[in-house]
PDB file of N, CA, C and O in Angstrom:
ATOM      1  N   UNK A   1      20.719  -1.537  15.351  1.00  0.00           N
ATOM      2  CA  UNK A   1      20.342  -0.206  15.760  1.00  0.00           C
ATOM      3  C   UNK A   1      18.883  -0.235  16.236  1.00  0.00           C
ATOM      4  O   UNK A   1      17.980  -0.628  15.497  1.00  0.00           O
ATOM      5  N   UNK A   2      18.677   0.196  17.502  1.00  0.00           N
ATOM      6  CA  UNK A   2      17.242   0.188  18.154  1.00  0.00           C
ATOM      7  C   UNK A   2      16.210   1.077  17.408  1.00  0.00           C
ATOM      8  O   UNK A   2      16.427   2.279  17.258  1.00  0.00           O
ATOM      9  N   UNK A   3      15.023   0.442  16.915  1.00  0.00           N
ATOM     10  CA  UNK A   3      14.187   1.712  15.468  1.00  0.00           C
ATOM     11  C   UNK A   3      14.637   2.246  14.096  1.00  0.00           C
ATOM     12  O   UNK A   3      14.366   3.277  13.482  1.00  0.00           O
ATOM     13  N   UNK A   4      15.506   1.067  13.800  1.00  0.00           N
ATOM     14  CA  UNK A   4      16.213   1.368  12.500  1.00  0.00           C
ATOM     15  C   UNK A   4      15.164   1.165  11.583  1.00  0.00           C
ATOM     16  O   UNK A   4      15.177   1.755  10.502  1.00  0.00           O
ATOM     17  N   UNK A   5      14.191   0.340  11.920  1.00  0.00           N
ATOM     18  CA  UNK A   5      13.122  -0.115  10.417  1.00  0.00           C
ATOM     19  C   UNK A   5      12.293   1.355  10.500  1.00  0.00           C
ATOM     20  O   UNK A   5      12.036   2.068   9.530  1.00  0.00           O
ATOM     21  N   UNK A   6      12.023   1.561  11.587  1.00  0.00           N
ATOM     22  CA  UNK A   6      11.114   2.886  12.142  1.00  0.00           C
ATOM     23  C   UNK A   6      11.701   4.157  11.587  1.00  0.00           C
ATOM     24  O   UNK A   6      11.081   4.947  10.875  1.00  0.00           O
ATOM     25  N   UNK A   7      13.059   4.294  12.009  1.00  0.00           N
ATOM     26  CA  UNK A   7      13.469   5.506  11.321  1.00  0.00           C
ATOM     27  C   UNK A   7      14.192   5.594   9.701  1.00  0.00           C
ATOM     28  O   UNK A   7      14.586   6.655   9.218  1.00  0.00           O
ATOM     29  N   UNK A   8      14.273   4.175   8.953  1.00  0.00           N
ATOM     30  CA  UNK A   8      14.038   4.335   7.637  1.00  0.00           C
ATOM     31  C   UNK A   8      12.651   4.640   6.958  1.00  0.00           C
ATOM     32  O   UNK A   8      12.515   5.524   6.112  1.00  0.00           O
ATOM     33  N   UNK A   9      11.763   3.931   7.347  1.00  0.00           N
ATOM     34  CA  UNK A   9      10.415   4.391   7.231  1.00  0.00           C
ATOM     35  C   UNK A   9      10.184   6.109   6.782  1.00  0.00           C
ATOM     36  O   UNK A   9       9.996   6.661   5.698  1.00  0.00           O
ATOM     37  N   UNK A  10      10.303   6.600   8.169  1.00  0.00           N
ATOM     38  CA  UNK A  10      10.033   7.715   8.279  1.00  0.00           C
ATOM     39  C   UNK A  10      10.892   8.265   7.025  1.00  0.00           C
ATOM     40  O   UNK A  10      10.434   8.439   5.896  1.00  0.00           O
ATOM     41  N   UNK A  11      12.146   8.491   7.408  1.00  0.00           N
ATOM     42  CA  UNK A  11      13.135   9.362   6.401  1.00  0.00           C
ATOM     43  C   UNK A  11      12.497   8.409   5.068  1.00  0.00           C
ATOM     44  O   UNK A  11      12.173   9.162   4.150  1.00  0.00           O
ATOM     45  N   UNK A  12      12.402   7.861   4.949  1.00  0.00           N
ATOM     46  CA  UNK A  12      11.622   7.407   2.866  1.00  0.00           C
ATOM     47  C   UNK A  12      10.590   8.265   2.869  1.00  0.00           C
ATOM     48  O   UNK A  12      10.407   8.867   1.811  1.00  0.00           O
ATOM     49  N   UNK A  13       9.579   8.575   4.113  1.00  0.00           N
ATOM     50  CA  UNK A  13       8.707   9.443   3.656  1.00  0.00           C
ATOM     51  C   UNK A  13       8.772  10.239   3.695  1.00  0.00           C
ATOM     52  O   UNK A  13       8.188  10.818   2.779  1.00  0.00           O
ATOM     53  N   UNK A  14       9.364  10.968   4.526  1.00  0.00           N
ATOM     54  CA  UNK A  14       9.505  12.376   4.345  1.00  0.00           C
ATOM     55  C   UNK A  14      10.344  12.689   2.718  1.00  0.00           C
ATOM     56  O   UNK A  14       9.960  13.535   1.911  1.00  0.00           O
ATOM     57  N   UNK A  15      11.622  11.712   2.520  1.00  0.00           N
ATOM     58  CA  UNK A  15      12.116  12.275   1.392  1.00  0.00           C
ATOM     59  C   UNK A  15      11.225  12.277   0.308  1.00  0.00           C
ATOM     60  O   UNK A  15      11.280  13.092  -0.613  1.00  0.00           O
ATOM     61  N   UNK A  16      10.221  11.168   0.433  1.00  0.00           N
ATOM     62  CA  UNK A  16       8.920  11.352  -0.830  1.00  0.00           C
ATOM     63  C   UNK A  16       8.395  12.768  -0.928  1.00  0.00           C
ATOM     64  O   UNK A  16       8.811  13.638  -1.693  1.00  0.00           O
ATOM     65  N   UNK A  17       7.548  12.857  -0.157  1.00  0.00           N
ATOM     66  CA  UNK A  17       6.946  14.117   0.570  1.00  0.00           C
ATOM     67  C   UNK A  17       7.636  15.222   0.091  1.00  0.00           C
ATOM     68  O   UNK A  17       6.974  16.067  -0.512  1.00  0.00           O
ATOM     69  N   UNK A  18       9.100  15.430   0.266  1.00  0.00           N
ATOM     70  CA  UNK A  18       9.875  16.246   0.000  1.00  0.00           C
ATOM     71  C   UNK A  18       9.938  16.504  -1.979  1.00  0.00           C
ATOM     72  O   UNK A  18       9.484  17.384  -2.709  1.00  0.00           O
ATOM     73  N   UNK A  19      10.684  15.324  -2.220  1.00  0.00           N
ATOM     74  CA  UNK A  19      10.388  15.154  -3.521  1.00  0.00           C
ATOM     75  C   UNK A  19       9.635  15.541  -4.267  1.00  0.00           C
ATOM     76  O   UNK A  19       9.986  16.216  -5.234  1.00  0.00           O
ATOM     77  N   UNK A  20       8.291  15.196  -4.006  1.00  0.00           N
ATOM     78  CA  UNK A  20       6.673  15.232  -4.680  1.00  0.00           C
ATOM     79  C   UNK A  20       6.821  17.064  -4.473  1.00  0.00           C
ATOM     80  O   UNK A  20       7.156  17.693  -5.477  1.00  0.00           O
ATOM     81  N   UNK A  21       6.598  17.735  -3.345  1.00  0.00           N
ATOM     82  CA  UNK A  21       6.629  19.111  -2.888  1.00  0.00           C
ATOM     83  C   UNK A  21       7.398  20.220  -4.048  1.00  0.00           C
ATOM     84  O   UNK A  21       6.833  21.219  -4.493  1.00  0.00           O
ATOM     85  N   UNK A  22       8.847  19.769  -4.415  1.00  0.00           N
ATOM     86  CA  UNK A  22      10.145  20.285  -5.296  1.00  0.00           C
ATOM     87  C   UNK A  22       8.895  19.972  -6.739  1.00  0.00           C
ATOM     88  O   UNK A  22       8.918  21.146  -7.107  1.00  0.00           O
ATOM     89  N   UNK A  23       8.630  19.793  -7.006  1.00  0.00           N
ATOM     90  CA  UNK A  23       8.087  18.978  -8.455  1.00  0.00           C
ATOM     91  C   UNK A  23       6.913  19.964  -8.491  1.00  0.00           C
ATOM     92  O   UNK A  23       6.679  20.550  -9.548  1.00  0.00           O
ATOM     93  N   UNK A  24       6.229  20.165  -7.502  1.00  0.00           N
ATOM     94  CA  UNK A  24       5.022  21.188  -7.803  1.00  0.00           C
ATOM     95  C   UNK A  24       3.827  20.620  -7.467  1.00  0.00           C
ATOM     96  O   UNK A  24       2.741  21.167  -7.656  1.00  0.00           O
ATOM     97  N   UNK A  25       3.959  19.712  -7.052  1.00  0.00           N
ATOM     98  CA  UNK A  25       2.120  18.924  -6.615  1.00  0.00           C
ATOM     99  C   UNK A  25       1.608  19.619  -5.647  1.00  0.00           C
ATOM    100  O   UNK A  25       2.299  20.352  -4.939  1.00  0.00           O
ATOM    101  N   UNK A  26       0.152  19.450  -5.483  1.00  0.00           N
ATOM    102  CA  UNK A  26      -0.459  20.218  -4.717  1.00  0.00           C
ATOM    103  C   UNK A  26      -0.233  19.497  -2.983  1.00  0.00           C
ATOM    104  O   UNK A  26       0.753  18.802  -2.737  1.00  0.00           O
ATOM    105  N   UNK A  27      -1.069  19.736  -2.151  1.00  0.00           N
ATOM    106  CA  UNK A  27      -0.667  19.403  -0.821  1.00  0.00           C
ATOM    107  C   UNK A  27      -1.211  17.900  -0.948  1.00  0.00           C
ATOM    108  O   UNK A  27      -0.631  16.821  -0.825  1.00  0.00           O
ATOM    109  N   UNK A  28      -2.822  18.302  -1.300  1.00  0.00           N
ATOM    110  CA  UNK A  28      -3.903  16.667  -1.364  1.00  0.00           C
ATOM    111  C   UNK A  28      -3.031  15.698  -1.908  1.00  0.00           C
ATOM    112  O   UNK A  28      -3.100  14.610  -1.335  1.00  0.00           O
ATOM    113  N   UNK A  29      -1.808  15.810  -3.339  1.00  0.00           N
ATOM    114  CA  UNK A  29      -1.894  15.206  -3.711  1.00  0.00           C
ATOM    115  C   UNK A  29      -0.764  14.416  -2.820  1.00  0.00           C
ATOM    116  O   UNK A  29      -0.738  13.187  -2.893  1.00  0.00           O
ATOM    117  N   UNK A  30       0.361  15.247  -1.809  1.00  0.00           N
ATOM    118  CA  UNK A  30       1.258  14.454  -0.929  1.00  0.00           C
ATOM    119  C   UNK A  30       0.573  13.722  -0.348  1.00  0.00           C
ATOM    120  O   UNK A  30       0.651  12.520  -0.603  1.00  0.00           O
ATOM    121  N   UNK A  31      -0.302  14.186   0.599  1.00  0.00           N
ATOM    122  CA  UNK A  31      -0.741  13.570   1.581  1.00  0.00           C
ATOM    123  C   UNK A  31      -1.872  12.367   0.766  1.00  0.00           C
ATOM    124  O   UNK A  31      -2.306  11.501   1.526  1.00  0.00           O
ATOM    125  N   UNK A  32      -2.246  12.315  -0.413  1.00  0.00           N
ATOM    126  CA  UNK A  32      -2.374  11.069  -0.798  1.00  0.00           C
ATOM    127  C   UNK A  32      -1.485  10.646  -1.129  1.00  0.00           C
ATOM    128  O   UNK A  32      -1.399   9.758  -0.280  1.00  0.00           O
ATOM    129  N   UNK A  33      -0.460  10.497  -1.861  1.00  0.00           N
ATOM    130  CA  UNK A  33       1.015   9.718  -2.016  1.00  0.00           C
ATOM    131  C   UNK A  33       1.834   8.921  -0.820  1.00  0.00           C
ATOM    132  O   UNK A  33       2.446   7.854  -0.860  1.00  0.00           O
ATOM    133  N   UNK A  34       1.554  10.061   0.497  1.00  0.00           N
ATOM    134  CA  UNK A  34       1.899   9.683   1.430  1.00  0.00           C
ATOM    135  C   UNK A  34       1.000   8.171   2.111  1.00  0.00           C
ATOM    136  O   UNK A  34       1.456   7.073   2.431  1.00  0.00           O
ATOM    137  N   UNK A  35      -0.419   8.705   2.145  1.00  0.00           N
ATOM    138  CA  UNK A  35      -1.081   7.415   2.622  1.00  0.00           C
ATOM    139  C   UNK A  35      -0.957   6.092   1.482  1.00  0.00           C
ATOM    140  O   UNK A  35      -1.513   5.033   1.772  1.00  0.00           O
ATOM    141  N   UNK A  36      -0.274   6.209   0.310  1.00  0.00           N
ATOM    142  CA  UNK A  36      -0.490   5.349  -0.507  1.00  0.00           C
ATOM    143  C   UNK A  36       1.007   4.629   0.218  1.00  0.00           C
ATOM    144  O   UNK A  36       1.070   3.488   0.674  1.00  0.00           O
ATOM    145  N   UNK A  37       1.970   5.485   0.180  1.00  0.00           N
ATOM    146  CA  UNK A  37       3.192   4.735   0.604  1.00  0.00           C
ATOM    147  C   UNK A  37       3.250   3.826   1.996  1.00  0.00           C
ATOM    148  O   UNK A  37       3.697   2.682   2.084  1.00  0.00           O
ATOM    149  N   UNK A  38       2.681   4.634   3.056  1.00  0.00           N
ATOM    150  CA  UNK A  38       2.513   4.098   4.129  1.00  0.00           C
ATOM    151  C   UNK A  38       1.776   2.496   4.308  1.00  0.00           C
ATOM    152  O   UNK A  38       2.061   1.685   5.190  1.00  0.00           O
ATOM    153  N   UNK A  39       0.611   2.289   3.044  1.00  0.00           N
ATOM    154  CA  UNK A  39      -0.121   0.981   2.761  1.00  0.00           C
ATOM    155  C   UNK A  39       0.402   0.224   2.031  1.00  0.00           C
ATOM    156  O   UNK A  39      -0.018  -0.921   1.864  1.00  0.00           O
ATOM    157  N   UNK A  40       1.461   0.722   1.427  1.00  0.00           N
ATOM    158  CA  UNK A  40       2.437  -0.379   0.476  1.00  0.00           C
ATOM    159  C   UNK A  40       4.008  -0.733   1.297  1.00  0.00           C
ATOM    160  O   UNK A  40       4.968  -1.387   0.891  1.00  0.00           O
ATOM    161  N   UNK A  41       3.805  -0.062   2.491  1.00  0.00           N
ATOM    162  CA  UNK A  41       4.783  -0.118   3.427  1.00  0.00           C
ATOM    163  C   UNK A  41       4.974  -1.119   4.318  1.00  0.00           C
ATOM    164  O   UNK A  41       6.005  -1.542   4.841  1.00  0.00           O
ATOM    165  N   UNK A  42       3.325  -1.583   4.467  1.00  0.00           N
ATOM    166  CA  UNK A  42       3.487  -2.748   5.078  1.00  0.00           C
ATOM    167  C   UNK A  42       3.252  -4.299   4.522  1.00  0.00           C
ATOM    168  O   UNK A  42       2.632  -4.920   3.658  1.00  0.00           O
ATOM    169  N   UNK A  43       4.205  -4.495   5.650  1.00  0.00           N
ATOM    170  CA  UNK A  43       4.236  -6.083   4.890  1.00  0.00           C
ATOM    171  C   UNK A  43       3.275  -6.893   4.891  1.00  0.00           C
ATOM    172  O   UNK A  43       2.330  -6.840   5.677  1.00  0.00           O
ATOM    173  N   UNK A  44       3.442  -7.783   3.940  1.00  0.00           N
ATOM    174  CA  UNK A  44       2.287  -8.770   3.478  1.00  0.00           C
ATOM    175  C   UNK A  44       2.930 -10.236   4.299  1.00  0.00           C
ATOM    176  O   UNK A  44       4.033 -10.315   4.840  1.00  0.00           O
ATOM    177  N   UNK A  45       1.885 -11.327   4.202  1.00  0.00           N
ATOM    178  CA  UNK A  45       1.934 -12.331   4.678  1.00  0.00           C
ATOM    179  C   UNK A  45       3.244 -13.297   3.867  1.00  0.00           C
ATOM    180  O   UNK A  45       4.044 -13.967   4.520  1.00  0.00           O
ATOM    181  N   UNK A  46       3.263 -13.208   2.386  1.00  0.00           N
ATOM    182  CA  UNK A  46       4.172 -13.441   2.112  1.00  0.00           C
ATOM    183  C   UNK A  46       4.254 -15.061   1.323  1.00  0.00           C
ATOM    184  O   UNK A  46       3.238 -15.754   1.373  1.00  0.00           O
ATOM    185  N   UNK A  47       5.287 -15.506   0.735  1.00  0.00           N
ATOM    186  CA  UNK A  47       5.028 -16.629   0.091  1.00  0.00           C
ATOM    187  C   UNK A  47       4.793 -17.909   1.051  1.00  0.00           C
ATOM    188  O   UNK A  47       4.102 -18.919   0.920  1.00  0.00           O
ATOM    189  N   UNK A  48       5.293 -17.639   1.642  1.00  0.00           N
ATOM    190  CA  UNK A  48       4.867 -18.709   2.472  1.00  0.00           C
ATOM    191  C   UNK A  48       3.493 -18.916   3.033  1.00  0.00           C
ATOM    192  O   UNK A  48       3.232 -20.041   3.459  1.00  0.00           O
ATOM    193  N   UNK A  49       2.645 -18.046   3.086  1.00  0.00           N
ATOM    194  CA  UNK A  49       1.371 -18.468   3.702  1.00  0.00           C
ATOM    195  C   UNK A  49       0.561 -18.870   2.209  1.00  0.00           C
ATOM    196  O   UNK A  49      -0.602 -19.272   2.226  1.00  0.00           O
ATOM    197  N   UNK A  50       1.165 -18.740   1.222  1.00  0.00           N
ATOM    198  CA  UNK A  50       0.179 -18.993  -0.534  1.00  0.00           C
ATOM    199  C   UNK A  50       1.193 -20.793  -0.351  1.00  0.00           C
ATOM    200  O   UNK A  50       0.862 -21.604  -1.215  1.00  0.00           O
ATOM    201  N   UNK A  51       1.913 -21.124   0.323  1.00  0.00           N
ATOM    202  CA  UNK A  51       2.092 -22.200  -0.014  1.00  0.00           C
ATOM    203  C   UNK A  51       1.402 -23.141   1.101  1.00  0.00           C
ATOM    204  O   UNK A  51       1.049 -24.304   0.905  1.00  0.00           O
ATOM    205  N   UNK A  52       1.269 -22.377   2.384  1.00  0.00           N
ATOM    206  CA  UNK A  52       0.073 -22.788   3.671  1.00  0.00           C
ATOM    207  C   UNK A  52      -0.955 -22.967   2.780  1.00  0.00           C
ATOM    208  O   UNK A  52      -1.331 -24.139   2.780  1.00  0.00           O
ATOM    209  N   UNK A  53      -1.718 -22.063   1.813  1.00  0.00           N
ATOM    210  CA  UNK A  53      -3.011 -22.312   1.622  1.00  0.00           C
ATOM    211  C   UNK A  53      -3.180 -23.297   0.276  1.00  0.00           C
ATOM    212  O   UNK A  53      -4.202 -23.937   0.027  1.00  0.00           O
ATOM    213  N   UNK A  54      -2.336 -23.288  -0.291  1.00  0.00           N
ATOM    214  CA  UNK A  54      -2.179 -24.661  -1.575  1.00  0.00           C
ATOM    215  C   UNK A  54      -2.104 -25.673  -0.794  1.00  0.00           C
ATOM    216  O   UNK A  54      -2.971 -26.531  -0.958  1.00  0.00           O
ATOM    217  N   UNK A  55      -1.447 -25.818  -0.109  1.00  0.00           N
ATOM    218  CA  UNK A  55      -1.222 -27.462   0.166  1.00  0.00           C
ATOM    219  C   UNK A  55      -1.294 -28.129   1.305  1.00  0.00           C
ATOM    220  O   UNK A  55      -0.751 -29.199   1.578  1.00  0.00           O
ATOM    221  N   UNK A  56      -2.230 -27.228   2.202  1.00  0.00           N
ATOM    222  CA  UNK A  56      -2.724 -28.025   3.585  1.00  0.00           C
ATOM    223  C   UNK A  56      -4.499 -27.383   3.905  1.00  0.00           C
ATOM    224  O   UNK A  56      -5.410 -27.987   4.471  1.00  0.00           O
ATOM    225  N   UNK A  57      -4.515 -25.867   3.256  1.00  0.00           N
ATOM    226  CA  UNK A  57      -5.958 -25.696   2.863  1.00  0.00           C
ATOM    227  C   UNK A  57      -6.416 -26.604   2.066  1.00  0.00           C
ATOM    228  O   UNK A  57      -7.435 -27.194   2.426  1.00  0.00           O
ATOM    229  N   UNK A  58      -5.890 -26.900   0.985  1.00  0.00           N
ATOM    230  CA  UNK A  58      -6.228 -27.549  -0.449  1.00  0.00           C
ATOM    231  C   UNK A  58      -6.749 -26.118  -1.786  1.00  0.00           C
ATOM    232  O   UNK A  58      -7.040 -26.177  -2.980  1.00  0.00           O
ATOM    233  N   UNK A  59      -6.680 -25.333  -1.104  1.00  0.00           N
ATOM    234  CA  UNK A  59      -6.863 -24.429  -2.445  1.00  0.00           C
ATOM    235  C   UNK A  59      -6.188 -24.795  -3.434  1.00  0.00           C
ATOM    236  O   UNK A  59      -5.337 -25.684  -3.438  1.00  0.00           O
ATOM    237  N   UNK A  60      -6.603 -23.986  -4.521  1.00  0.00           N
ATOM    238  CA  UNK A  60      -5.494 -24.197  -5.888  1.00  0.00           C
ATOM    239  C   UNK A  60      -5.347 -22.972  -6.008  1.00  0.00           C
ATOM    240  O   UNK A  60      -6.057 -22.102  -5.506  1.00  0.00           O
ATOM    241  N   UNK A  61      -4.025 -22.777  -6.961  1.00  0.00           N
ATOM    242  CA  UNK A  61      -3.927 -21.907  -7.865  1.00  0.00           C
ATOM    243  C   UNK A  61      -4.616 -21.123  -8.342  1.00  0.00           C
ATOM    244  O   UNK A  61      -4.493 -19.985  -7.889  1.00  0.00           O
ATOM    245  N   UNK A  62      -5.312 -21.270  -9.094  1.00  0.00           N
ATOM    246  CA  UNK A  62      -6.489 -20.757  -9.816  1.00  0.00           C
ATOM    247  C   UNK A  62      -7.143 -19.540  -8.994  1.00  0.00           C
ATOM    248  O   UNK A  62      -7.117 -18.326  -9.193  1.00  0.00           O
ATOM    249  N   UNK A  63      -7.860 -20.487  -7.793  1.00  0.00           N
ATOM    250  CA  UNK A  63      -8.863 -19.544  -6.997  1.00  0.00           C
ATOM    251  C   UNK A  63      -8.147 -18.594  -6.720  1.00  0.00           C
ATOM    252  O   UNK A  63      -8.586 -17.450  -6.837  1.00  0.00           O
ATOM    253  N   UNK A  64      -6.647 -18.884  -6.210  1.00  0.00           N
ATOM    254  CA  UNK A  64      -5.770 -17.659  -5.481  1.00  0.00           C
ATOM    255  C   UNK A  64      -5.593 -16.213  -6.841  1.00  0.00           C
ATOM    256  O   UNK A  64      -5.471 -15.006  -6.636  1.00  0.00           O
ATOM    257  N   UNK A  65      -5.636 -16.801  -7.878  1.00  0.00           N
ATOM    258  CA  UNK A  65      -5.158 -15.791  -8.652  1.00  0.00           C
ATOM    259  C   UNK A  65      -6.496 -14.999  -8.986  1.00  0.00           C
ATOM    260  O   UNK A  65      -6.428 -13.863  -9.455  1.00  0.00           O
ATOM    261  N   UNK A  66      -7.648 -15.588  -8.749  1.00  0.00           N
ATOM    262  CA  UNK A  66      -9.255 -14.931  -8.682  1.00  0.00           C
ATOM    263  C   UNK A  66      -9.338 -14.307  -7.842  1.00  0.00           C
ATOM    264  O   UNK A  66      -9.934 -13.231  -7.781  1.00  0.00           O
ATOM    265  N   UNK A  67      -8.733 -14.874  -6.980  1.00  0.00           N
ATOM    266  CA  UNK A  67      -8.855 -13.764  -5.450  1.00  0.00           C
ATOM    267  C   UNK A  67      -7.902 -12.603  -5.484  1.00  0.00           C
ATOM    268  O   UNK A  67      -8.210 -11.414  -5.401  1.00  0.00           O
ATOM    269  N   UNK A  68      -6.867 -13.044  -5.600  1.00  0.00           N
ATOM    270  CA  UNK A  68      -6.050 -11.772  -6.126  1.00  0.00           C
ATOM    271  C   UNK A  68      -6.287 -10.545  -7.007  1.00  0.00           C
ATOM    272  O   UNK A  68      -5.781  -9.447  -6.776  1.00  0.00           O
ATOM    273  N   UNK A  69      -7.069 -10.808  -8.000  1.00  0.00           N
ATOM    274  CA  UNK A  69      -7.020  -9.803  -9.074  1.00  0.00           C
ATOM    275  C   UNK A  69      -8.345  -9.045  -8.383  1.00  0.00           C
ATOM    276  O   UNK A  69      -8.406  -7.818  -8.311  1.00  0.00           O
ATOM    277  N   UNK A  70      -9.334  -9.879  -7.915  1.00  0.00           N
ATOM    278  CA  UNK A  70     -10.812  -8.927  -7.626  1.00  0.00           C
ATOM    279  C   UNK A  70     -10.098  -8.320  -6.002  1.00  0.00           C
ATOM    280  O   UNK A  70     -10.700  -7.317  -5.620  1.00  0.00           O
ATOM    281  N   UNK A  71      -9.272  -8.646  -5.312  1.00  0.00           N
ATOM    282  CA  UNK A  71      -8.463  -8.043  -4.331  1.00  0.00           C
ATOM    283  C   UNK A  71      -8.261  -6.458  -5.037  1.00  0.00           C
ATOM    284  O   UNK A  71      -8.775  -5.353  -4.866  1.00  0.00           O
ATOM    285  N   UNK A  72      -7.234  -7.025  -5.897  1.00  0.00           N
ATOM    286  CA  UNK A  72      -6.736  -5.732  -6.775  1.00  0.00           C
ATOM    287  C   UNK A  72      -7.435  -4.800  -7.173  1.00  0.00           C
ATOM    288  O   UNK A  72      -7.273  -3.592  -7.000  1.00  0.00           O
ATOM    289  N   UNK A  73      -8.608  -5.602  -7.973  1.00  0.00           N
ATOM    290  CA  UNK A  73      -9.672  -4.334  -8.335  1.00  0.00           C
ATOM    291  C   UNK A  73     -10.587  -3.978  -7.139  1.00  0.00           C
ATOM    292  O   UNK A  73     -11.080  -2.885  -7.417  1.00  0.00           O
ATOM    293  N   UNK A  74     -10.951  -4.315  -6.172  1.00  0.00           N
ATOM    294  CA  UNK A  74     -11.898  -3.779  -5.203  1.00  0.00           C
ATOM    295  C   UNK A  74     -10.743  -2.521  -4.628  1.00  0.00           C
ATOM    296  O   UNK A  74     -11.115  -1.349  -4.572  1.00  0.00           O
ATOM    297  N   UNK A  75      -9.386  -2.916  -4.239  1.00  0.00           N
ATOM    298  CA  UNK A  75      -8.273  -1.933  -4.298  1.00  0.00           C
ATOM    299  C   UNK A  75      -8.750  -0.483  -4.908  1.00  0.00           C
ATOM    300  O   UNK A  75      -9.009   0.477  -4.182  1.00  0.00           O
ATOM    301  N   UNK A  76      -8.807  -0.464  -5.953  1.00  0.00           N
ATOM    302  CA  UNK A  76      -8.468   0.351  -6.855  1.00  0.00           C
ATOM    303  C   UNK A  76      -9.781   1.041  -6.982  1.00  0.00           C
ATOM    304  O   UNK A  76      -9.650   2.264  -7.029  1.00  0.00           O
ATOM    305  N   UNK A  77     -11.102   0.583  -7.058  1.00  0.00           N
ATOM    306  CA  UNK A  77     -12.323   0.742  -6.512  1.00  0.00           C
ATOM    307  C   UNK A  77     -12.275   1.645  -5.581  1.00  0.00           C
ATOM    308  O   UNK A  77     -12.701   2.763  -5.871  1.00  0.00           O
ATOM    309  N   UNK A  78     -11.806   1.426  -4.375  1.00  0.00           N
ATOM    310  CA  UNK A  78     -11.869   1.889  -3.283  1.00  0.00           C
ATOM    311  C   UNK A  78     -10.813   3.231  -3.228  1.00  0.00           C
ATOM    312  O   UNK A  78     -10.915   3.969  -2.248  1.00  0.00           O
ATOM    313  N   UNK A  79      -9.953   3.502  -4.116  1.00  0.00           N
ATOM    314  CA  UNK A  79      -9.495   4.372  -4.194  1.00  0.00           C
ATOM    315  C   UNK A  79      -9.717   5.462  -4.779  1.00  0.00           C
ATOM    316  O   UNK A  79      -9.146   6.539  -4.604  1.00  0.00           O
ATOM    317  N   UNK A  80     -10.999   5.066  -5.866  1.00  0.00           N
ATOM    318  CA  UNK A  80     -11.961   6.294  -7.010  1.00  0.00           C
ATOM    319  C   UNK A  80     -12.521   6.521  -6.096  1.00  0.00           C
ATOM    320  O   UNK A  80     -12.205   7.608  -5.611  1.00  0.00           O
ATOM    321  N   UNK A  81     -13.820   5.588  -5.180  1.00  0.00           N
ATOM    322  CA  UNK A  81     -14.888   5.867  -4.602  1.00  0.00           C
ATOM    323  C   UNK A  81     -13.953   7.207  -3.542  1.00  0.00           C
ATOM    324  O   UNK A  81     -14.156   8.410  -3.705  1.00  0.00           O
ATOM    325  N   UNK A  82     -12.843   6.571  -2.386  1.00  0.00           N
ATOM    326  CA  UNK A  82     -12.683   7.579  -1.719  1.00  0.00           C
ATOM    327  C   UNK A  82     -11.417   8.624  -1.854  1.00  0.00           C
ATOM    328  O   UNK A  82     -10.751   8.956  -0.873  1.00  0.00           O
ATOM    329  N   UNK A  83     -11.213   9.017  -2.949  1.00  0.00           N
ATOM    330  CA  UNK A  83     -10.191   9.893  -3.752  1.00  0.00           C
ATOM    331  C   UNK A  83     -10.588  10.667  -2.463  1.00  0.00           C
ATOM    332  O   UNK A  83      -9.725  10.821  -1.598  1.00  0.00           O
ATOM    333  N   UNK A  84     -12.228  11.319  -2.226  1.00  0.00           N
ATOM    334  CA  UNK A  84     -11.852  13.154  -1.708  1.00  0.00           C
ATOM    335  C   UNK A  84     -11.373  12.861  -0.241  1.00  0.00           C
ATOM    336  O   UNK A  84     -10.482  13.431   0.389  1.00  0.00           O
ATOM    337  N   UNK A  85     -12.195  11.820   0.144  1.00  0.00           N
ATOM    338  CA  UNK A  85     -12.035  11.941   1.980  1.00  0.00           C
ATOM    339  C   UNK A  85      -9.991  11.474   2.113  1.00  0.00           C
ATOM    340  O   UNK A  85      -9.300  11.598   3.124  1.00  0.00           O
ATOM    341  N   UNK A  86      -9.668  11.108   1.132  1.00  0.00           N
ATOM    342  CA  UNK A  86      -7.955  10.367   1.550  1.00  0.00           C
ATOM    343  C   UNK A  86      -7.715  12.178   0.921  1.00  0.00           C
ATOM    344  O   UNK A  86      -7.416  12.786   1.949  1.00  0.00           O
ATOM    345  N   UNK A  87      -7.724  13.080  -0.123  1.00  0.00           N
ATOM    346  CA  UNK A  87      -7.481  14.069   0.027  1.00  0.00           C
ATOM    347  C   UNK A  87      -7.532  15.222   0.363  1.00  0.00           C
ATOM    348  O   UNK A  87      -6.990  16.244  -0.058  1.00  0.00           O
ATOM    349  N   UNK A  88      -8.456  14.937   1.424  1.00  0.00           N
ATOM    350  CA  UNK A  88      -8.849  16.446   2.611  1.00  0.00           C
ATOM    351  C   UNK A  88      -7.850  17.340   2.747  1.00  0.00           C
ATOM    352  O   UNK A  88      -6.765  16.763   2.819  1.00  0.00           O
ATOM    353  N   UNK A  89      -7.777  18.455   2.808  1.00  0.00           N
ATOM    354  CA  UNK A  89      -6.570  18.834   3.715  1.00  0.00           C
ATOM    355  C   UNK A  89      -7.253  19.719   4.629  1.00  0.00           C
ATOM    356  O   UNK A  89      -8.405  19.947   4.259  1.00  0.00           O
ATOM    357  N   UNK A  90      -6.887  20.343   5.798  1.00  0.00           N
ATOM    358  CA  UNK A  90      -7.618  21.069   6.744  1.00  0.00           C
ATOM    359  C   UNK A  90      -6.680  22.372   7.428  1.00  0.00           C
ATOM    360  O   UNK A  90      -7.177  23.110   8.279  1.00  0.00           O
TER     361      UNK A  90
END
C-alpha cells in the first residue's frame, strides 16, 4: 500500500491524542505526548551499526554502554530544561 508506514503513523497519533484528550489532560500536556511520540517514532540505527562499531571501530562494550546512559540522561535533561517551550500552546 503506497504511505502505509505514513498513514499508520499518523492514525497512532491521532488515536494517542485522542486517548490522552477522553482521560482529561490538559492541551500542553498532548501536544507534549505528541512530540514525545513522534521522537520515539523514529527509527534508530539499530543493532547492526553497535556491531559496526565493536568490531571494525574497535570500541568496546563498555564505552558504548557509557555513552548510552549519559545519552539517556542528557535526554532527560533536556526535557526538564525545555518542559515550557515543548509545552506552549498558542
Amino acid at each position: 500500500m503506497p504511505f502505509g508506514q505514513e498513514i499508520i503513523l499518523v492514525v497512532s497519533a491521532g488515536l494517542i491524542v485522542m486517548l490522552l484528550q477522553r482521560v482529561g489532560i490538559s492541551r500542553a500536556v498532548g501536544i507534549a505526548a505528541f512530540a514525545i511520540f513522534c521522537f520515539r517514532a523514529v527509527p534508530s540505527a539499530g543493532q547492526g551499526f553497535s556491531y559496526w562499531m565493536i568490531d571494525h571501530l574497535g570500541f568496546d562494550q563498555e564505552f558504548l554502554g557509557v555513552l548510552a546512559q549519559v545519552s539517556a540522561m542528557l535526554s532527560l535533561a533536556g526535557l526538564i530544561v525545555f518542559r515550557k517551550p515543548i509545552t506552549i500552546t498558542r
